[in-house]
N, C-alpha and C positions, 0 to 999 in steps of 0.2 A: 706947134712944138718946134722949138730952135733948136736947131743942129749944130755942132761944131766942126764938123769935117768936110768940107768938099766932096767928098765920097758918100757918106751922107745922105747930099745933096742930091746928085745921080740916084744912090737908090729908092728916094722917095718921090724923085720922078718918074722913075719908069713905074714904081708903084701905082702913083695917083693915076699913069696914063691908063694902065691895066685896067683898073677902077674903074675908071669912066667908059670904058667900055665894054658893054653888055655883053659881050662877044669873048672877049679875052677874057673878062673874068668869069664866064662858065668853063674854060677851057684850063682858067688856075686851079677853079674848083676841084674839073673834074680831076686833076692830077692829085691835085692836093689827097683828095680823098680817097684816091685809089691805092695811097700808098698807106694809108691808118686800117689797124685794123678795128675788128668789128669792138672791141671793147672802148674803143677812141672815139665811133664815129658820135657825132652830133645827130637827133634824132629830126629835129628843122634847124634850115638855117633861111 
């Protein structure tokens, strides 16, 4: 996916780095999901 904004660019890097590591991304999750409530959550991911 092409970007247009420099900025963008930065968020899709810190993303992908998150991503690739097994570590951060349990750690997105668990945030991620602590803040959905119970009608929101996903039942597997």
């Amino acid at each position: 996916m092409k970007t247009v904004l420099p900025r963008e660019l930065a968020v899709e890097d810190i993303f992908s780095r998150i991503l690739a590591s097994p570590e951060a991304s349990g750690r997105l999750r668990k945030v991620f999901y602590q803040y959905l409530d119970d009608e929101h959550m996903i039942s597997a991911y």
